[in-house]
C-alpha positions as CSV (number, residue, x, y, z in Angstrom):
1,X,-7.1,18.6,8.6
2,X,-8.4,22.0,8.5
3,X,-9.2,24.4,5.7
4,X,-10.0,27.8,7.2
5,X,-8.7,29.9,9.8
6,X,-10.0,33.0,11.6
7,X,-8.3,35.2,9.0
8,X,-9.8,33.3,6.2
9,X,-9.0,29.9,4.0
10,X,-5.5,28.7,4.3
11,X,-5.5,25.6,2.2
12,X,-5.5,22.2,3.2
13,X,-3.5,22.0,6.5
14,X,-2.8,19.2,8.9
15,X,-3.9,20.1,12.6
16,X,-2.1,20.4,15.2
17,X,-3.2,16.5,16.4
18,X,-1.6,15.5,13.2
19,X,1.4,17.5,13.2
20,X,2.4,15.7,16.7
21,X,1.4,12.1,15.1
22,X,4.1,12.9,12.0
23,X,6.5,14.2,15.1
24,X,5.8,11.0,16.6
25,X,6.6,8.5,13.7
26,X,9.5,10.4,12.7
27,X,10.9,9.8,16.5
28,X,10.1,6.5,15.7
29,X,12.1,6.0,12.7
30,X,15.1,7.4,14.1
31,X,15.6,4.4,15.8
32,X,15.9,2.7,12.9
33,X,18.9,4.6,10.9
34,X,19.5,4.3,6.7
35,X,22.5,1.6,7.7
36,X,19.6,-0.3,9.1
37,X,17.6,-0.4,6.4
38,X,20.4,-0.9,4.0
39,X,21.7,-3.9,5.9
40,X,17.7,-5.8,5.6
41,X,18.4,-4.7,1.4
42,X,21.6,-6.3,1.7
43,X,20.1,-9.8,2.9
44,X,16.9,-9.5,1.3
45,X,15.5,-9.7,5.2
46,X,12.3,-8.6,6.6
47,X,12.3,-5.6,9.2
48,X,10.9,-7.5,11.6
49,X,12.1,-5.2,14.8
50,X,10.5,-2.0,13.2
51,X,7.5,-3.9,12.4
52,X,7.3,-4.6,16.0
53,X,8.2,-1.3,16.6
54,X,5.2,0.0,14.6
55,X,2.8,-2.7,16.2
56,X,3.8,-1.5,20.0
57,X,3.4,2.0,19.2
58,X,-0.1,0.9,17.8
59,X,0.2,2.7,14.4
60,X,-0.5,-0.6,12.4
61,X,-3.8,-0.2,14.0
62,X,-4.6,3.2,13.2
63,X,-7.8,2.1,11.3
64,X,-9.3,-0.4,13.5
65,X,-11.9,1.4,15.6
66,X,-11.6,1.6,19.3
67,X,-14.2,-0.9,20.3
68,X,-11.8,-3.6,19.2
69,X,-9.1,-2.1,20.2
70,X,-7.3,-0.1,17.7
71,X,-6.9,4.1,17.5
72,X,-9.5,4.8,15.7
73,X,-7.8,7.2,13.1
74,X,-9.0,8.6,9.8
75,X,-7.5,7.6,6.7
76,X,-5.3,10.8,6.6
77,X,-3.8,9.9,9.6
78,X,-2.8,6.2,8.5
79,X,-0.8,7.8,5.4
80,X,0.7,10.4,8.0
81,X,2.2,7.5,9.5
82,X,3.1,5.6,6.1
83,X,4.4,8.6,4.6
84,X,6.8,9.8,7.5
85,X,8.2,6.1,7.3
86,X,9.0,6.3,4.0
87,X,10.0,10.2,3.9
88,X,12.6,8.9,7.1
89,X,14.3,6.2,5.0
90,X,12.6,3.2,5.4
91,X,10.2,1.0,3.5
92,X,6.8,0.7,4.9
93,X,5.3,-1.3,2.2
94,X,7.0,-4.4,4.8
95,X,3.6,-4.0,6.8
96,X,1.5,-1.6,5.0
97,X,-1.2,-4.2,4.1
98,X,-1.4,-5.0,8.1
99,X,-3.4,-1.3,7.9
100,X,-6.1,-1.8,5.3
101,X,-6.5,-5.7,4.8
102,X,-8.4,-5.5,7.7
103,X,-10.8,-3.3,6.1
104,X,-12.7,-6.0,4.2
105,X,-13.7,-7.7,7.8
106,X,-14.5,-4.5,9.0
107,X,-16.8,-3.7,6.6
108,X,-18.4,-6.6,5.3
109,X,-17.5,-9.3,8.2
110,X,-20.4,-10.5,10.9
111,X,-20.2,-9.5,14.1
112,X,-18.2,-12.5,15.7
113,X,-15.3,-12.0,12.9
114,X,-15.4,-9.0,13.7
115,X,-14.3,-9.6,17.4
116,X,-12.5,-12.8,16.7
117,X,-10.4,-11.1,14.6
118,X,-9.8,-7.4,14.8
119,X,-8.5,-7.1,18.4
120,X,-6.0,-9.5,17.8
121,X,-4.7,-7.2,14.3
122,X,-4.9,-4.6,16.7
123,X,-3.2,-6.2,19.3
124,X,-0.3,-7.5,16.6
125,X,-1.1,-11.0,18.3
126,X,-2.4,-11.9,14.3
127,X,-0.9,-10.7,11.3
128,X,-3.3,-10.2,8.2
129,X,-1.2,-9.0,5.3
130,X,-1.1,-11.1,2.4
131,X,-4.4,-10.1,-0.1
132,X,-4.2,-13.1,-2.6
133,X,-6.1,-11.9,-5.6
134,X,-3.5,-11.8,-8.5
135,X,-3.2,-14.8,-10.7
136,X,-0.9,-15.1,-13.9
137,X,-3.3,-16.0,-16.7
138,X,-5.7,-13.6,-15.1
139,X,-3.5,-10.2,-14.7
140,X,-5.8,-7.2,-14.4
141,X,-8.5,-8.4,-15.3
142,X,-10.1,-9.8,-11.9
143,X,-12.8,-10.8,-13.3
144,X,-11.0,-13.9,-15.1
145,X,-9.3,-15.6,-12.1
146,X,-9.7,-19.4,-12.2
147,X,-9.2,-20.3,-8.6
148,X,-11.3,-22.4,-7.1
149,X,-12.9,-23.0,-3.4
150,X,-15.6,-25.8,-4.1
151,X,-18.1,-25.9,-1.1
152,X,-18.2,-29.6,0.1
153,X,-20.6,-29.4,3.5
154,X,-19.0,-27.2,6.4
155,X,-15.5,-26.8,4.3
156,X,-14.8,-24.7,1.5
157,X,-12.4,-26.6,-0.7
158,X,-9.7,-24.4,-2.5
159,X,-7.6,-25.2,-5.6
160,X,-6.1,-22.7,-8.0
161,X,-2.7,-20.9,-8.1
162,X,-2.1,-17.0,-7.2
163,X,0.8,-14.6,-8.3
164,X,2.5,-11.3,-6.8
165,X,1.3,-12.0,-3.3
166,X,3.2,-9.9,-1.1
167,X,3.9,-10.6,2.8
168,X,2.4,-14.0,2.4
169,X,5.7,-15.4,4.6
170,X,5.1,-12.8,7.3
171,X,1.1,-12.7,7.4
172,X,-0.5,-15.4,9.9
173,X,-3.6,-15.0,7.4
174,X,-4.7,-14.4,3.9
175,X,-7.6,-12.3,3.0
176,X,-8.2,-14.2,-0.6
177,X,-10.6,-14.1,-3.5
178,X,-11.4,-16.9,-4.9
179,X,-14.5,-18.1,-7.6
180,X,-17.1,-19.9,-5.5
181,X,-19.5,-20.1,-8.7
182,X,-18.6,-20.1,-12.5
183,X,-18.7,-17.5,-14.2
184,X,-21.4,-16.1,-16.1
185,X,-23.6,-17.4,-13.5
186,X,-25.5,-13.8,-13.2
187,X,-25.9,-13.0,-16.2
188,X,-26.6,-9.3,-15.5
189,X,-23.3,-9.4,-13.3
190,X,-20.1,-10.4,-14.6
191,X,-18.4,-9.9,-11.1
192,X,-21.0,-12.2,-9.3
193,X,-19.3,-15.4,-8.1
194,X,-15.7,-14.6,-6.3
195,X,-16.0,-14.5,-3.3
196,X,-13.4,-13.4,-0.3
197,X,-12.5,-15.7,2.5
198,X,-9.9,-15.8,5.7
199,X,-7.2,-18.6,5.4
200,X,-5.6,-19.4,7.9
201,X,-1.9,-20.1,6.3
202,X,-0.9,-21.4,10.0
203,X,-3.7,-24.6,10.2
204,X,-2.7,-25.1,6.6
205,X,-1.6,-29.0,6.4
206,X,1.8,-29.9,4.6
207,X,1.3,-29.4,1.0
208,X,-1.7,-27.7,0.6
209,X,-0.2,-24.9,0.5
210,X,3.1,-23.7,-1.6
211,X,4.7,-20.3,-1.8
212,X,7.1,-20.2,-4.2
213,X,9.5,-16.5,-3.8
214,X,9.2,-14.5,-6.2
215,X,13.1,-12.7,-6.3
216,X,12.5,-9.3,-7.5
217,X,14.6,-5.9,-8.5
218,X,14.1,-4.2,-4.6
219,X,13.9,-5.9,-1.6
220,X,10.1,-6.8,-1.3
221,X,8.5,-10.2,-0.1
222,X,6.2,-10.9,-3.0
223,X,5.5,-14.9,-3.8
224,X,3.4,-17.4,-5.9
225,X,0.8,-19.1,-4.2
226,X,-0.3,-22.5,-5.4
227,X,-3.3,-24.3,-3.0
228,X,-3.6,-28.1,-3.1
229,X,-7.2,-29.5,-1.9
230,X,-7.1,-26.8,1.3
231,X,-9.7,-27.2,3.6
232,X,-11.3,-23.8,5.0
233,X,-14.0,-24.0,7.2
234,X,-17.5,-22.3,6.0
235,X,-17.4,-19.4,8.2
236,X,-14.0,-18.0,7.2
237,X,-15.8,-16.6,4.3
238,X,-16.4,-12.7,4.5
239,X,-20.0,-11.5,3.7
240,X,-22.3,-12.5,1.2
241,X,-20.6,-15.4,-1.1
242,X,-20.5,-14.5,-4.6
243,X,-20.2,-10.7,-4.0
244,X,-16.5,-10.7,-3.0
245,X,-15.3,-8.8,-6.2
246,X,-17.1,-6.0,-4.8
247,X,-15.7,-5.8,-1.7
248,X,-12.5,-5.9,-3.3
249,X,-13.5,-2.7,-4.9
250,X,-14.3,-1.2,-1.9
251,X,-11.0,-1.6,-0.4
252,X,-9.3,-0.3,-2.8
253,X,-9.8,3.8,-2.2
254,X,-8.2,3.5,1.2
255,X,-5.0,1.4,-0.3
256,X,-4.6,4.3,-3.4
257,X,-4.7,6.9,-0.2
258,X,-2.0,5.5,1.1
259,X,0.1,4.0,-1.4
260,X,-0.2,7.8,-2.6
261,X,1.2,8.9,0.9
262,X,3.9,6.7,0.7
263,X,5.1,8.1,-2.9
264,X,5.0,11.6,-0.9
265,X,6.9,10.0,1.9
266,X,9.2,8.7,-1.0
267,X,9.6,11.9,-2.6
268,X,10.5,13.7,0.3
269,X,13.3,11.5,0.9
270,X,14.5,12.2,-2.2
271,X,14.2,15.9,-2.2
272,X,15.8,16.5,1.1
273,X,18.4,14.5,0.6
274,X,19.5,15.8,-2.8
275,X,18.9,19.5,-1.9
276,X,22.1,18.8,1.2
277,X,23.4,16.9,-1.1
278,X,23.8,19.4,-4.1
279,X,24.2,22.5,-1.7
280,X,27.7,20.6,-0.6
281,X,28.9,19.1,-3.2
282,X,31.7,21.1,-4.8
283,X,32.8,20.9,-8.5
284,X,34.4,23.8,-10.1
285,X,34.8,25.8,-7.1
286,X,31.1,26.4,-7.0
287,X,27.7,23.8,-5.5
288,X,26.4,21.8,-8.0
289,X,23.1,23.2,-6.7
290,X,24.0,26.5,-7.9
291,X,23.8,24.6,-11.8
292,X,20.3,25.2,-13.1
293,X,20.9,21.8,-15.1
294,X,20.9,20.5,-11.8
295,X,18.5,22.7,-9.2
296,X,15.9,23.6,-11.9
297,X,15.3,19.5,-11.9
298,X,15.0,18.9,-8.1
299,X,12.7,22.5,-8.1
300,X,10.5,20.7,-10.7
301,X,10.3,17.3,-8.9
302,X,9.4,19.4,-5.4
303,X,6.5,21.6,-7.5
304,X,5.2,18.2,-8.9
305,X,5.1,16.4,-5.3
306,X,3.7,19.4,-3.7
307,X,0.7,19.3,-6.3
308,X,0.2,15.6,-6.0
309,X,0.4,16.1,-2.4
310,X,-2.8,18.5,-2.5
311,X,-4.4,15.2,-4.6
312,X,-3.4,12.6,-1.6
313,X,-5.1,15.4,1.4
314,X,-8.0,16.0,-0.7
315,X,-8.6,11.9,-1.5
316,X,-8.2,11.5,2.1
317,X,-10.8,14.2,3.3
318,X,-13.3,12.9,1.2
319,X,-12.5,9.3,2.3
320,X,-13.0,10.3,6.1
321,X,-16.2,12.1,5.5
322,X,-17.6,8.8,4.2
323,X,-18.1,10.7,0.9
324,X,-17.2,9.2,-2.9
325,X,-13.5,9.4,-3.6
326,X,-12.6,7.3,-6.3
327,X,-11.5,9.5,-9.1
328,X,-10.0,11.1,-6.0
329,X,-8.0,8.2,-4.7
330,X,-6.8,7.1,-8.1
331,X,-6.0,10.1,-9.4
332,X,-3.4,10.6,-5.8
333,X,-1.9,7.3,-6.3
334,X,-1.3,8.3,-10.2
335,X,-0.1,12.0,-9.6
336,X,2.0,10.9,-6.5
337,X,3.7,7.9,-7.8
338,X,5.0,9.8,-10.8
339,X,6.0,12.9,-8.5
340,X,7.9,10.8,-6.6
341,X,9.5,9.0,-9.5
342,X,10.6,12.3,-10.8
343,X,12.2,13.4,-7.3
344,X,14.0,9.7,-7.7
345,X,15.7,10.7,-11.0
346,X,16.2,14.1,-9.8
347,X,17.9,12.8,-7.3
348,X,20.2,10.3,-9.5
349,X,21.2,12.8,-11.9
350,X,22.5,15.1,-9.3
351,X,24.4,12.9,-7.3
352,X,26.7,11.4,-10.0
353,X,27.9,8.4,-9.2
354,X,27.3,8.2,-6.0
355,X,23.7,7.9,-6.5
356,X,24.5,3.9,-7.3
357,X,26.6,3.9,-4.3
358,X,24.8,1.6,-1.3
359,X,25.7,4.1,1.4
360,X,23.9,7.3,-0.3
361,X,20.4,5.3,0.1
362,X,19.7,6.5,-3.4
363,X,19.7,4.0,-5.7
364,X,17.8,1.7,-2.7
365,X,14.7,4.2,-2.7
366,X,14.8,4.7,-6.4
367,X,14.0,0.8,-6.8
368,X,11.8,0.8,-4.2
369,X,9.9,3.8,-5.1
370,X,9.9,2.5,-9.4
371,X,6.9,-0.3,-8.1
372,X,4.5,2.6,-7.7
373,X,4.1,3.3,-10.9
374,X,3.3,-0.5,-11.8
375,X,1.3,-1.6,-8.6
376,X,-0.9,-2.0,-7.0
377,X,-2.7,-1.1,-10.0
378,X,-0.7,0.3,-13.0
379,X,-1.2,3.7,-13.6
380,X,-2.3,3.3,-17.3
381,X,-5.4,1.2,-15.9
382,X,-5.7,4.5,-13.5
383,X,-5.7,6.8,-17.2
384,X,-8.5,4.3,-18.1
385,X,-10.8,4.4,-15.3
386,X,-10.5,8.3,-15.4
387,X,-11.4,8.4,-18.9
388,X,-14.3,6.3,-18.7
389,X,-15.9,7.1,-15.5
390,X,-14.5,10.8,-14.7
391,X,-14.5,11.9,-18.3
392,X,-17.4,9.4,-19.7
393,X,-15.0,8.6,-22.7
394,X,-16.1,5.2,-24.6
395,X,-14.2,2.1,-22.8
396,X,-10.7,2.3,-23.8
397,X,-9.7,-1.8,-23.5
């Protein structure tokens, strides 16, 4: 991305590199048409040929360094690719967690998980998408989860019952936090004692592991989780044990970033296709489009996505340059996901009718985009965190 030019700053711009990767992804996605995409909505199904796709063109390995065999991209680059996705039609959430779930092993894993694991995400030999954190009595509040993985010798042995865990039935793997001492046993840490360790859901023996579906408003593979005495051997878990809440945290800027890009990609969508839409569309011998009830809305939505976009770019920069970008991050996935549910009703209200009509793509995107605003972290709990630590306004729960 570059900000200057030899006549002087121009803004936040992607480079030419860039410019050919978003070239590259939309190619991509034209193989896979909205009739596509609307037939997988229609039975609930899994993409699993443009997953495939994605994995041979090696974009779900953008992040993985080169030494184990991934690209070696920046952050900015990922949500490129997760943006164009979403900005073509589809619905990259499907695989988006193959990206960053990695991170944690990356970061925090020893050198032989490191190679044990990595070149085979990058390779799309091993699928690591499902992030099992969320449980029901616990909500946001990470702090309070309950489930259990009791060291007994070389095994780790896990009990407890997780909720909202997406991807679980396509992921080889789950990245999962789980209490390894009770709480309060630092006292001058409340986070101390979760810790994050690999299961491996395919050595999982019968009934020690259930996934229950979870059957939601859009088509997205989300499931309860309930473990049964599973055995995990000792050197699945991922750095220090006890310190896993923070290395939860530290995931978490690069998944804003890109949920953020998605809500761009999202928006987009939306824009463009209500713009041709509303430019056609005759009533009363004039475009719609030509209504300001109807182009002041879709001009407002596209002002509003622009802005967030400069939110996302910025995030990402400072993410790449290994600099602090959490009120950065947050704020992109807050500002995006609400431009992009303002394209989505924009977009409603000026098709009419047909906006609930399967073969517009409308009403599928405006359900898929509406889970941005509640996950993966709710954007009130984003209002909060900028409060307290951007603002340094008293604690507002």
């Amino acid at each position: 991305m570059t900000t200057t030019s030899s006549h002087g700053p121009v803004g936040l711009r992607l480079t030419p590199d860039q410019q050919a990767l978003r070239s590259a992804v939309r190619e991509l996605c034209e193989g896979f048409p909205a009739s596509y995409w609307r037939e997988i909505d229609a039975q609930r199904g899994y993409p699993d040929r443009f997953v495939q796709a994605l994995t041979d063109a090696g974009y779900l390995a953008a992040l993985i360094p080169e030494e184990y065999g991934g690209a070696g991209l920046g952050i900015l680059e990922a949500s490129i690719i997760l943006e164009e996705i979403n900005r073509a039609g589809g619905n990259s959430a499907a695989c988006h967690a193959q990206m960053y779930t990695m991170g944690t092993v990356l970061r925090h894993g020893n050198p032989e998980q490191k190679q044990r694991y990595l070149p085979e995400i990058a390779a799309g030999r091993l699928r690591l998408q499902a992030f099992g954190v969320t449980e029901p009595t616990a909500g946001s509040d990470t702090t309070k989860i309950q489930t259990t993985a009791v060291r007994r010798g070389d095994k780790y042995v896990i009990n407890g019952q997780k909720v909202f865990i997406s991807r679980v039935q396509h992921s080889d793997m789950m990245l999962l936090l789980a209490r390894t001492s009770a709480p309060g046993s630092d006292p001058k840490d409340k986070t101390f004692g979760l810790s994050t360790i690999l299961v491996d859901l395919r050595e999982a023996p019968k009934g020690t592991v259930e996934v229950r579906p979870i059957r939601t408003m859009m088509n997205h593979e989300t499931n309860e989780v309930f473990f049964h005495d599973l055995e995990v051997p000792v050197e699945n878990l991922v750095g220090e044990e006890g310190r896993g809440f923070r290395y939860v945290l530290d995931g978490m800027n690069a998944e804003r970033i890109l949920i953020a890009a998605e809500c761009i990609g999202d928006g987009r969508f939306f824009i463009e296709r209500t713009v041709k839409y509303s430019s056609e569309r005759v009533v009363f011998g004039r475009a719609i489009g030509q209504n300001q009830g109807v182009q002041f809305p879709i001009a407002r939505a596209h002002a509003a996505l622009e802005a967030a976009d400069l939110m996302r770019l910025q995030a990402a920069a400072l993410f790449d340059a290994g600099q602090k970008c959490g009120a950065e991050a947050n704020m992109a996935k807050l500002l995006c996901s609400e431009a992009s549910w303002q394209a989505a009703n924009a977009a409603m209200d000026a098709h009419g009718g047909y906006g609930f009509a399967e073969e517009y793509d409308i009403e599928r995107k405006f359900r898929e985009t509406r889970l941005y605003i509640t996950a993966p972290v709710a954007n009130n709990l984003i209002l909060a965190f900028v409060g307290q630590h951007v603002l340094g306004m008293p604690r507002s729960y």
